[in-house]
C-alpha positions as CSV (number, residue, x, y, z in Angstrom):
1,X,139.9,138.9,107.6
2,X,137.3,141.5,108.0
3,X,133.4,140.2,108.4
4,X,130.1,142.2,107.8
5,X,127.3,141.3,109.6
6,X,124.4,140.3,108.1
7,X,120.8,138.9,108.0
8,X,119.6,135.5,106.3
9,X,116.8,133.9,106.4
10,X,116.9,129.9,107.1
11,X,114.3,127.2,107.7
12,X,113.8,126.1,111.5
13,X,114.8,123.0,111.3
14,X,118.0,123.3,109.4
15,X,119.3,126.1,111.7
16,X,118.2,123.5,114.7
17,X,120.6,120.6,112.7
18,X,123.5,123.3,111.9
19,X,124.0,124.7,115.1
20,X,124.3,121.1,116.3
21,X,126.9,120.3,114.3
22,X,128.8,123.6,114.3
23,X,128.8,123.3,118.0
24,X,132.6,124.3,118.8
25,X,133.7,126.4,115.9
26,X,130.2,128.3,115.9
27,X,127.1,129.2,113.7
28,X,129.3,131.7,111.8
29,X,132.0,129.9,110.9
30,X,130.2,126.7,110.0
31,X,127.9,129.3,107.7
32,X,131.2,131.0,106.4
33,X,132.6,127.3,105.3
34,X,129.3,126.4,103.9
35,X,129.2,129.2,101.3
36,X,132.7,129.1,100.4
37,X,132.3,125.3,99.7
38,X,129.2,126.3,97.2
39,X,131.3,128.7,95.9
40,X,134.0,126.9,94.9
41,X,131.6,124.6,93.6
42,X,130.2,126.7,91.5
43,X,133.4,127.9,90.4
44,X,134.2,124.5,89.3
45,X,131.1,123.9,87.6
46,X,131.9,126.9,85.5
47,X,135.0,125.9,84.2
48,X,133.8,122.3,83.9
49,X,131.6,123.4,81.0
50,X,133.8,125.9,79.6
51,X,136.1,122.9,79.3
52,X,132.8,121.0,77.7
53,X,133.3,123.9,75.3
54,X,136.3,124.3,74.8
55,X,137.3,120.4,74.1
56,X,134.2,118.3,73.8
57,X,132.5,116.5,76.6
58,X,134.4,114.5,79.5
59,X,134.4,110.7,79.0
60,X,132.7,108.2,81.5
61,X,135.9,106.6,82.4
62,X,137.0,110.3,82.5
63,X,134.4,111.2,84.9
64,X,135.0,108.3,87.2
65,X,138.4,109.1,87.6
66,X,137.6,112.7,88.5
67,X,135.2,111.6,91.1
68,X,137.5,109.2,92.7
69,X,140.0,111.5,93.2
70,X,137.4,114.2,94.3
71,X,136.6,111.4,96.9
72,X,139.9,111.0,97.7
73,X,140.7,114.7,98.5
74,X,137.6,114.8,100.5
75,X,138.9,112.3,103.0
76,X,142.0,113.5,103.1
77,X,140.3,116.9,104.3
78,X,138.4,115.0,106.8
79,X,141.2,113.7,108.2
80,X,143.3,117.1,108.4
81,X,140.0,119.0,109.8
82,X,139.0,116.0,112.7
83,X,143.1,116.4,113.6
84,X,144.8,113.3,112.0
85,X,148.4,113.5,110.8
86,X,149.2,112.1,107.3
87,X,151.7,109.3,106.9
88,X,154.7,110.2,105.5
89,X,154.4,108.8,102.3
90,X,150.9,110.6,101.6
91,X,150.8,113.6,98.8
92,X,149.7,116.7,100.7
């Protein structure tokens, strides 16, 4: 993939906390993940309400299950990112 470098500005003290925490994979990279986690984000977001639009609002038991499953994909990243193998029964 090709990269362009570029200039941002960022307050002190987060760039102190995020190049603690990027540590092996690096400042860029941990940057590069960041904004392609907002992105998809706001991606999301978008078609969230043009589903609002489209077909009314999302139900609270609706919502619920959408966030438990969000928080389930979420761990199951964490655990593919920190190097853990899924059992063999688990959905990829």
């Amino acid at each position: 993939m090709a990269t362009k470098k570029i200039t941002v500005t960022i307050p002190e003290e987060l760039i102190d906390e995020i190049r603690a925490e990027a540590a092996e994979r690096g400042l860029s990279a941990y940057v590069a993940e960041a904004l392609r986690f907002k992105r998809d984000r706001d991606r999301l977001l978008e078609l969230v309400n043009w589903l609002g639009e489209e077909y009314g609002p999302v139900t609270e038991e609706e919502g619920s299950a959408v966030l438990e499953e969000l928080e389930d994909l979420d761990a199951e990243h964490e655990r593919r990112r920190a190097g853990g193998k899924r059992d063999a029964g688990e959905a990829a």
